[in-house]
MARNU-500258 format. One line per field, with one value per residue (C-alpha): residue number from 1; residue in three letters; z, y, x. Coordinates in Angstrom, 2 decimals. Last residue first. Layout:
BEGIN
num = [NUM:...]
residuo = [ALA:...]
up = [Z:...]
north = [Y:...]
east = [X:...]
REM end
This chain:
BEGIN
num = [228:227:226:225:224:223:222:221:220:219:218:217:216:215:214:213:212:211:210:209:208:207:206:205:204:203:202:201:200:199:198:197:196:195:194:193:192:191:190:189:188:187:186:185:184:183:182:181:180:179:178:177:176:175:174:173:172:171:170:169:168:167:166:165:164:163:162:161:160:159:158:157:156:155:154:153:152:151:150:149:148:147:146:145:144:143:142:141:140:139:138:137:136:135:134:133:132:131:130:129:128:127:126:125:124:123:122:121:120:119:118:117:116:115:114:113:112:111:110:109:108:107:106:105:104:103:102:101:100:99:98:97:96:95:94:93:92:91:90:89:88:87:86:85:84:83:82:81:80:79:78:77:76:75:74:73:72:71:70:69:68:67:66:65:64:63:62:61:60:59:58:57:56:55:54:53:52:51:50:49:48:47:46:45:44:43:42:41:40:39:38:37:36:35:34:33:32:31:30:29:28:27:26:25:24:23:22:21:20:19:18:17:16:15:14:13:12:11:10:9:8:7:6:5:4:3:2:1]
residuo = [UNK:UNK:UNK:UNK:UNK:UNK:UNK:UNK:UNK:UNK:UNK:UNK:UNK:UNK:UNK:UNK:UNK:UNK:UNK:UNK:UNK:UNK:UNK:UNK:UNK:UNK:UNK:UNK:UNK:UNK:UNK:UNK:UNK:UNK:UNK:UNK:UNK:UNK:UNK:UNK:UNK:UNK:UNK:UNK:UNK:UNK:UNK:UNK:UNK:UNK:UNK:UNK:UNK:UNK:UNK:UNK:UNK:UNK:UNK:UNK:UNK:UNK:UNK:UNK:UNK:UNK:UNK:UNK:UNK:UNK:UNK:UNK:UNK:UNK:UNK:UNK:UNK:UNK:UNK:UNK:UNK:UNK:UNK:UNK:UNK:UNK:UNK:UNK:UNK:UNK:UNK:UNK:UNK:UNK:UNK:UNK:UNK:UNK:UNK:UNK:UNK:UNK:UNK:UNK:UNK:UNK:UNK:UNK:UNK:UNK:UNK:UNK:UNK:UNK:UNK:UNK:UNK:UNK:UNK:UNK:UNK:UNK:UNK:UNK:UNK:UNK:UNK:UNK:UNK:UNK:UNK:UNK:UNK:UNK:UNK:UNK:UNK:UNK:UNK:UNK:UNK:UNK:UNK:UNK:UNK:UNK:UNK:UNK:UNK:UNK:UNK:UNK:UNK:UNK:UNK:UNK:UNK:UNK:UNK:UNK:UNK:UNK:UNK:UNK:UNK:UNK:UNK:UNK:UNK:UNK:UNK:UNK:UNK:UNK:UNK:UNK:UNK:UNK:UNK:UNK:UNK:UNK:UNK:UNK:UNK:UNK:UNK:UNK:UNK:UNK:UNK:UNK:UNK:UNK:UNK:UNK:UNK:UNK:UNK:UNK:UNK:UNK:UNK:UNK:UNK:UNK:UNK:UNK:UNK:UNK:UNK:UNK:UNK:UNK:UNK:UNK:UNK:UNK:UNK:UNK:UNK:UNK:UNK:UNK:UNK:UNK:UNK:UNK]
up = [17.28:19.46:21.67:21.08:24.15:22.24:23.93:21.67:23.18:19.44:17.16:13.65:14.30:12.73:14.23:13.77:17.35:17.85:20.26:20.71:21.39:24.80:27.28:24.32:23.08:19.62:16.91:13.25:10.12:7.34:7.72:11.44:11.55:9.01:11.26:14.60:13.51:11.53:15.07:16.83:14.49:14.87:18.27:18.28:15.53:17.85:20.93:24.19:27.10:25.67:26.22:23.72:22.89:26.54:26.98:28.37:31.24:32.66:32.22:28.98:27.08:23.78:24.42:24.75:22.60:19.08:17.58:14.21:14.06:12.26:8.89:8.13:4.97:5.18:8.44:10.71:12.24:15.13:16.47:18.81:17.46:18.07:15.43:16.98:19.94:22.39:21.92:23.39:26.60:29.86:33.26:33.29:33.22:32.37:33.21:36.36:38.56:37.49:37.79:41.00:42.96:40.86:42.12:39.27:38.76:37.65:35.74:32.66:32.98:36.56:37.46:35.45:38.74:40.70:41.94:45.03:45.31:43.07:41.92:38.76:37.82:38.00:35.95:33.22:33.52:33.50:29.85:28.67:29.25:27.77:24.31:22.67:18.89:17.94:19.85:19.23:15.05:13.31:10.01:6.70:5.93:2.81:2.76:-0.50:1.18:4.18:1.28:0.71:4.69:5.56:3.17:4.40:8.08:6.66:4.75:8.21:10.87:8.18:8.25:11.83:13.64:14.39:14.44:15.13:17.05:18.92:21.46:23.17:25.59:28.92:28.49:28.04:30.80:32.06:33.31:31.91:28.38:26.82:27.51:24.26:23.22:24.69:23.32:19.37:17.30:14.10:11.11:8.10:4.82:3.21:4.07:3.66:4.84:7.23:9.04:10.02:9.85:11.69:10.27:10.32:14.08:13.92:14.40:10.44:10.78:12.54:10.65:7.46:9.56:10.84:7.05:5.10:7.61:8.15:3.95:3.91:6.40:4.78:1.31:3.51:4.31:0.53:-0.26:-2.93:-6.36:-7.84:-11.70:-13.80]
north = [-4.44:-7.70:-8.32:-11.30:-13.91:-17.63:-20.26:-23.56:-26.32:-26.67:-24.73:-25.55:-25.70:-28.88:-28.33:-24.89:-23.12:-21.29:-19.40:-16.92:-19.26:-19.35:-22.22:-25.08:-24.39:-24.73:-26.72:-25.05:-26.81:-24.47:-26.47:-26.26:-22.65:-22.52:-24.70:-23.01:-19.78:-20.81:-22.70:-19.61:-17.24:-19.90:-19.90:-16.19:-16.40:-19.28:-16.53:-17.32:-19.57:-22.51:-22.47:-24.31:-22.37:-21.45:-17.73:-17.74:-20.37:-17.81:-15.27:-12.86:-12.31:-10.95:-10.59:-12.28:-13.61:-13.99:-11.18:-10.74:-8.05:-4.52:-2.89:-4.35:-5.61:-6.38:-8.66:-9.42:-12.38:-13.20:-14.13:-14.81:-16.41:-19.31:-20.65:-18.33:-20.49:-17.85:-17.85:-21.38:-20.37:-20.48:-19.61:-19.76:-17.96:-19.01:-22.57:-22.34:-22.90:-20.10:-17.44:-18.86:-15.94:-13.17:-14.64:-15.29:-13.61:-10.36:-11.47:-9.20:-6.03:-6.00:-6.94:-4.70:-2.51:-5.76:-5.61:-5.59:-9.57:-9.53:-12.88:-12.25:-9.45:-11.31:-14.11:-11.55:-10.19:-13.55:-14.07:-10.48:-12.12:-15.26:-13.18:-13.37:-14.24:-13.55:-11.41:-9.87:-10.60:-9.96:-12.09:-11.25:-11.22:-10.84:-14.26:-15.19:-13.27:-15.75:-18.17:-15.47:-14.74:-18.84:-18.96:-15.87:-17.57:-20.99:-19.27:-16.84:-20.10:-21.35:-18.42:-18.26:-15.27:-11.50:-9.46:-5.30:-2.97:-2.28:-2.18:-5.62:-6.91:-5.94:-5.49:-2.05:-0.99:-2.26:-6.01:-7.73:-5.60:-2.11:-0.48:-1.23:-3.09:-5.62:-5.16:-5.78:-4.62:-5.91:-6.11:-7.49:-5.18:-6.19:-9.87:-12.18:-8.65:-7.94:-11.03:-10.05:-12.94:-15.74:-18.74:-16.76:-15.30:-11.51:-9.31:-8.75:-7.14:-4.59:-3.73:-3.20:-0.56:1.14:1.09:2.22:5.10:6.23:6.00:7.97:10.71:10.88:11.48:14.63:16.29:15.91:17.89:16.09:16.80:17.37:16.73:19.31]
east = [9.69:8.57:11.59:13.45:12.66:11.67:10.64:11.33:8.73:7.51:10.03:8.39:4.84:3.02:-0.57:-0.24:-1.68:-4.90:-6.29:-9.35:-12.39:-10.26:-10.62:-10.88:-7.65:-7.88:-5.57:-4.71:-4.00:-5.73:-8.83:-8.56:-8.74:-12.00:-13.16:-12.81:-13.81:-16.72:-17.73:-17.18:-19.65:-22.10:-22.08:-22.67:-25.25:-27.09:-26.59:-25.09:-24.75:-23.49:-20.05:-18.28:-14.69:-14.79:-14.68:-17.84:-15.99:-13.94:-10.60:-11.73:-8.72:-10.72:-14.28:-17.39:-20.30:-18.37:-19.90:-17.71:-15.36:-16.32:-16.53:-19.87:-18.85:-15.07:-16.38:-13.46:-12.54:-11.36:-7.50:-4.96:-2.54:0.06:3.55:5.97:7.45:6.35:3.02:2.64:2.92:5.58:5.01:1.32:-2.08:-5.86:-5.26:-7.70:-5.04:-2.70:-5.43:-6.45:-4.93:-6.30:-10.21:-12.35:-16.08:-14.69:-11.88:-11.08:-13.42:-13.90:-10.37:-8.71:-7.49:-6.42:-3.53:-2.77:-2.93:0.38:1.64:-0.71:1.25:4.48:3.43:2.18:5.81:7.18:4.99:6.30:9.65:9.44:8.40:4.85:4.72:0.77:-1.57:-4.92:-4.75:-8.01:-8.78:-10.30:-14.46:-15.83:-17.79:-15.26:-12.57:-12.42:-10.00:-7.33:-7.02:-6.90:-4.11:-2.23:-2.07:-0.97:1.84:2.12:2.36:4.62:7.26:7.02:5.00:5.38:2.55:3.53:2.38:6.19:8.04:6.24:9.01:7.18:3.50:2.16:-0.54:-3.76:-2.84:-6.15:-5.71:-6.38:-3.16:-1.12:1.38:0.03:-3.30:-1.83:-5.66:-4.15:-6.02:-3.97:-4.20:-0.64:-1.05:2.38:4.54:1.57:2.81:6.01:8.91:10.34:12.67:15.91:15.27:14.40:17.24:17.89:14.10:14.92:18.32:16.23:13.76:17.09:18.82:15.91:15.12:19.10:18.81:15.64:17.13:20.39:18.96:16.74:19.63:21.43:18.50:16.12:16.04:12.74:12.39:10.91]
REM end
């Protein structure tokens, strides 16, 4: 016998339908969601969250989702297809980042008082050379769509790769070749790096983390919709 649903519960689907439709009609024409190129993308979003250098939800981020431009996600879902050989698949940190979560990161680093992450994110920087030392500034690549954050995952293992320091770490073991660590940690960050510039990414050699598409769409375009 087929179930007919209460007239109630055909207004909640459509209301659904229609909100989550409307979301995405509010995203620029070239920008999309990632997980709609790659269905089983990891996402561990910390600025949407609490677990980052600022220790609470960053302004403009309403929502754990990856946003990025249509090519940064073609490029993105080739890169995914070809790690499945070594059954691994990628890890997204941060992706599209809007002006105004970047002035609220300014913000936060313009205040001496606080300093609560400190030991986990910066311990042997001081806050007030943040901007200095090229860990923090007034505008960033993130917000023209086309830069991650990102490790890799292994499928196997169920767990991210050990790439000798942690996501958003501010000093020099974040440093794409700092030497201090282990020869399967390096490793791990040189298969990073390649496999990211075989699908047409650049690196930022202060954070194994980052990556940008060579060819990005809106390059110096800084974009302020709200991640949702």
């Amino acid at each position: 016998m087929k179930k007919i649903l209460s007239l109630t519960t055909v207004i909640l689907l459509f209301s659904f339908v229609e909100n989550n439709a409307q979301i995405k009609q509010d995203l620029p024409p070239d920008f999309v969601y990632l997980t709609d190129y790659i269905s089983d993308l990891k996402l561990d979003l910390r600025y949407a969250k609490t677990n980052n250098f600022v220790g609470r939800k960053i302004k403009g981020y309403d929502n754990e989702v990856c946003i990025v431009t249509r090519e940064c996600a073609q490029q993105l879902k080739r890169l995914n297809d070809d790690l499945k050989q070594y059954d691994l698949t990628i890890l997204i940190y941060d992706a599209y980042r809007p002006q105004k979560a970047v002035y609220d990161f300014v913000l936060w680093a313009r205040d001496a008082n606080d300093k609560k992450m400190k030991d986990s994110f910066y311990p042997k920087i001081p806050k007030k050379d943040l901007f200095k030392r090229g860990f923090i500034a007034t505008r960033s690549r993130h917000s023209s769509g086309s830069t991650v954050d990102i490790t890799l995952y292994s499928l196997k293992h169920n767990e991210v790769l050990d790439m000798g320091g942690t996501y958003d770490y501010f000093g020099a073991k974040s440093f794409t070749t700092y030497a201090n660590i282990t020869k399967e940690q390096k490793a791990n960050r040189l298969f990073l790096l390649r496999m990211m510039q075989k699908y047409g990414f650049r690196s930022y050699y202060k954070e194994w983390w980052h990556f940008t598409l060579r060819k990005e769409p809106y390059e110096n375009h800084y974009f302020n919709f709200n991640v949702k």
